[in-house]
KEKE-3310 file (N, C-alpha, C; in steps of 0.2 Angstrom, whole numbers, plus 5000, padded with zeros to 4 digits):
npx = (5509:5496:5485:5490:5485:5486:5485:5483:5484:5476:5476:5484:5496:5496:5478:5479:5489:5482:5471:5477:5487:5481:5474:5486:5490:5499:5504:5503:5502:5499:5500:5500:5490:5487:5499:5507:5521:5521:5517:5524:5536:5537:5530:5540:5551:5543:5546:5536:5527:5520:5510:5505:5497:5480:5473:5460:5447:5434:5435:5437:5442:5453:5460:5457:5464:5477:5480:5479:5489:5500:5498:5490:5478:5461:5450:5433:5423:5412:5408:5414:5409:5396:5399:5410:5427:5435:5442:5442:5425:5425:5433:5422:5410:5412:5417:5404:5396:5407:5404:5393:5391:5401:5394:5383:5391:5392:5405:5408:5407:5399:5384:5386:5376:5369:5374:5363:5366:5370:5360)
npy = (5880:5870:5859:5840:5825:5810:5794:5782:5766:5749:5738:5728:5730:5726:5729:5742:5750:5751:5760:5773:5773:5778:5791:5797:5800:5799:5785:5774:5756:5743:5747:5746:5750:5751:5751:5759:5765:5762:5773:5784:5782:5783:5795:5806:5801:5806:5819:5827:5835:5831:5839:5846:5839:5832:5820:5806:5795:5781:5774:5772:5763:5759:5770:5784:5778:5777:5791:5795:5788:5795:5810:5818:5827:5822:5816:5813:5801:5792:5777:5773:5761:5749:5736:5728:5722:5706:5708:5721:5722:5715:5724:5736:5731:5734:5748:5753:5753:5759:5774:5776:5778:5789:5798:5799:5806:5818:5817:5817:5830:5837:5830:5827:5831:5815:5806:5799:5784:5779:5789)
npz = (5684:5692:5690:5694:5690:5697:5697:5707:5713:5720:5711:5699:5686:5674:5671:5676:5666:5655:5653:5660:5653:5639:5643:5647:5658:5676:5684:5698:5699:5709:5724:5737:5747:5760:5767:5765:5762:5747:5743:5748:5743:5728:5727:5733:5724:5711:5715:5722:5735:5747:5756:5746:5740:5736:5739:5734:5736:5737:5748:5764:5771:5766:5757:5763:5774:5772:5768:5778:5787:5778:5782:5773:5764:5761:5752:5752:5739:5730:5728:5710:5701:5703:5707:5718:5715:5720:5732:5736:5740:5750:5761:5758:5765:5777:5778:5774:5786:5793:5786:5789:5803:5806:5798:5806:5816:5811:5806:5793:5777:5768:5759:5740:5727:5718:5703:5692:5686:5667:5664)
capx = (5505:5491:5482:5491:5481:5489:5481:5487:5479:5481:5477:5488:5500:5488:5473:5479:5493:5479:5467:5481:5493:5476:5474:5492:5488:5504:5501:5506:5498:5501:5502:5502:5486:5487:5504:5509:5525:5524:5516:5528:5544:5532:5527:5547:5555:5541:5549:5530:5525:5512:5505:5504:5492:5473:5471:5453:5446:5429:5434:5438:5449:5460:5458:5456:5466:5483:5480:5481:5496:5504:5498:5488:5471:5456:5442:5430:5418:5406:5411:5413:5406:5391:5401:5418:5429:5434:5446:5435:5423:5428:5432:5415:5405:5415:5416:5397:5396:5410:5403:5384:5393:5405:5388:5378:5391:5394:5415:5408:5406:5390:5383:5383:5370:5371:5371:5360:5372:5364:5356)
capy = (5878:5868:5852:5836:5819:5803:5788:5776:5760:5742:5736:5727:5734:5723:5733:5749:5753:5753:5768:5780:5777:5779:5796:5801:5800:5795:5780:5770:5752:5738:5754:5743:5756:5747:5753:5769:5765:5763:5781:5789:5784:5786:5803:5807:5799:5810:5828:5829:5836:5825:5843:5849:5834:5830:5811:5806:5789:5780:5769:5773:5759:5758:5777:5786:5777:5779:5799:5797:5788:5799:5815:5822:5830:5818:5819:5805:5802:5789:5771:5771:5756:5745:5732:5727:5716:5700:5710:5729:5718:5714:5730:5736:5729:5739:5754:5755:5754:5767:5779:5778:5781:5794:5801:5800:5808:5823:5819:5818:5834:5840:5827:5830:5824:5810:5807:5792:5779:5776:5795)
capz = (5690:5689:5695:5691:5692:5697:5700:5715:5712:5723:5706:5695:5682:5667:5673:5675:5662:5649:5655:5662:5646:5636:5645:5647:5667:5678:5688:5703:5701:5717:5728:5744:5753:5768:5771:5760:5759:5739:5738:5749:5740:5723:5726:5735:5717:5707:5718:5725:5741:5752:5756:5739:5735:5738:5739:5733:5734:5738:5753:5771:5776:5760:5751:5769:5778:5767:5767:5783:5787:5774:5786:5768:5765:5758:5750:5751:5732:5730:5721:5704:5700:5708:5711:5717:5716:5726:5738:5738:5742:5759:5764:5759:5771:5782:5774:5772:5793:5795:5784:5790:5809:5802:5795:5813:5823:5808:5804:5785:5773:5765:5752:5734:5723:5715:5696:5690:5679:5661:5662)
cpx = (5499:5487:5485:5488:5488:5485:5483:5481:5482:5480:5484:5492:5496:5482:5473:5484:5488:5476:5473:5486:5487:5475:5480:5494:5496:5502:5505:5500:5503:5503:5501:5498:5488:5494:5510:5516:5529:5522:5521:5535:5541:5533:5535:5551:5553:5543:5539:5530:5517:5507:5502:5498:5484:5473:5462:5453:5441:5427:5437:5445:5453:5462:5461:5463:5475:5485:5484:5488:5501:5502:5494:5482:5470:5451:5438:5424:5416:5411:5408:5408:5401:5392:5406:5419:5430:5435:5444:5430:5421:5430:5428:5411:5406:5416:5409:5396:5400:5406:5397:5387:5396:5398:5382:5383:5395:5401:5412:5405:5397:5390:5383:5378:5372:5371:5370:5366:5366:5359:5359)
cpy = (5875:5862:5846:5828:5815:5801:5782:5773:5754:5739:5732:5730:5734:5728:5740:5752:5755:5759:5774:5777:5779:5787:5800:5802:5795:5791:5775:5764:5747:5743:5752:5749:5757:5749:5759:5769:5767:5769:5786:5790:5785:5793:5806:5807:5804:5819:5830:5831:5833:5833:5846:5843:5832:5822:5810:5798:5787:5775:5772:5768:5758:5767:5781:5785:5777:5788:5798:5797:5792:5804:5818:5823:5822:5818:5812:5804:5794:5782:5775:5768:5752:5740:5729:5719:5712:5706:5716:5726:5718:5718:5733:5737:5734:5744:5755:5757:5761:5772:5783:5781:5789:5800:5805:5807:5816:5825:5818:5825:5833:5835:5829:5826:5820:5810:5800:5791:5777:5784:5800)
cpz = (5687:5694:5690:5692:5692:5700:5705:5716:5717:5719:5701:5688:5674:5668:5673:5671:5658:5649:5656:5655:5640:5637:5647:5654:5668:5684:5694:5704:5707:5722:5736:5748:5757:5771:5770:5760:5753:5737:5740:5743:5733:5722:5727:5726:5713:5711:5720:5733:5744:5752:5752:5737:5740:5737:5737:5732:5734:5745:5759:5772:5772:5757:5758:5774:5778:5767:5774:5787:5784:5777:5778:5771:5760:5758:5749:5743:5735:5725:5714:5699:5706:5711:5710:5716:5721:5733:5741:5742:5749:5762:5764:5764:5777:5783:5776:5781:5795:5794:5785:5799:5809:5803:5801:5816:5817:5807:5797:5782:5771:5758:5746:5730:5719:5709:5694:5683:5673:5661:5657)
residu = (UNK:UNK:UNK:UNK:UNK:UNK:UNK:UNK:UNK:UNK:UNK:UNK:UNK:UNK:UNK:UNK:UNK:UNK:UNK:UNK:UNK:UNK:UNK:UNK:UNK:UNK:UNK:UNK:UNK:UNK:UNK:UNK:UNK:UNK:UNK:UNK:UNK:UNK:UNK:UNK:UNK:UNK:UNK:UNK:UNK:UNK:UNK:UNK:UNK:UNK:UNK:UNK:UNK:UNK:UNK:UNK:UNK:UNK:UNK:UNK:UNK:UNK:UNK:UNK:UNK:UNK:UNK:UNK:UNK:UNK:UNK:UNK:UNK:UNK:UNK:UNK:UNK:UNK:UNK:UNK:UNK:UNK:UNK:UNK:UNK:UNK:UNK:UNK:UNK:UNK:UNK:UNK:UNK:UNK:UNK:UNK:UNK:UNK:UNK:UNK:UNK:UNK:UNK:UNK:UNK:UNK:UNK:UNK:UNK:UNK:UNK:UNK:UNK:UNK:UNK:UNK:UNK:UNK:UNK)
# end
């Protein structure tokens, strides 16, 4: 028993082989968010159960919204990095509106503090 990571990326296979075979981590990259599909049969293929697992992402409409179709728990963390790519990007914008709403009307958890980059 324990806690097992995997990463479920909409990233490409170039991109994310390196990091997760570097770290040993098992990985689902092009994981089609938007439609959870490639995690169900993913996670089904690996004998996982959807309730047995935490989902954690940084985005609402891709991260959030995935869990949810998949009926899972979700925990929301803070980007990674300062700035996305093309296609994060553009849901972004989006994101940052939900989150402050989200925020107003008390559906989001207690903040953690944050840790300055480069400290």
């Amino acid at each position: 028993m324990g806690i097992t990571l995997i990463v479920l990326s909409n990233n490409f296979p170039y991109r994310v082989r390196p990091y997760c075979q570097s770290l040993g981590v098992t990985y689902l990259s092009f994981s089609l968010k938007f439609f959870a599909f490639r995690i169900r049969g993913f996670l089904k293929k690996k004998q996982i159960k959807i309730e047995e697992c935490l989902f954690a992402g940084d985005q609402l409409i891709t991260d959030m919204n995935y869990a949810n179709k998949l009926k899972g728990r979700f925990l929301l963390t803070e980007p990674l990095v300062e700035k996305d790519n093309f296609f994060a990007a553009l849901t972004r914008k989006k994101d940052v509106k939900r989150r402050r709403l989200m925020k107003e009307s008390n559906q989001l958890g207690l903040e953690c503090p944050t840790i300055k980059r480069g400290a």
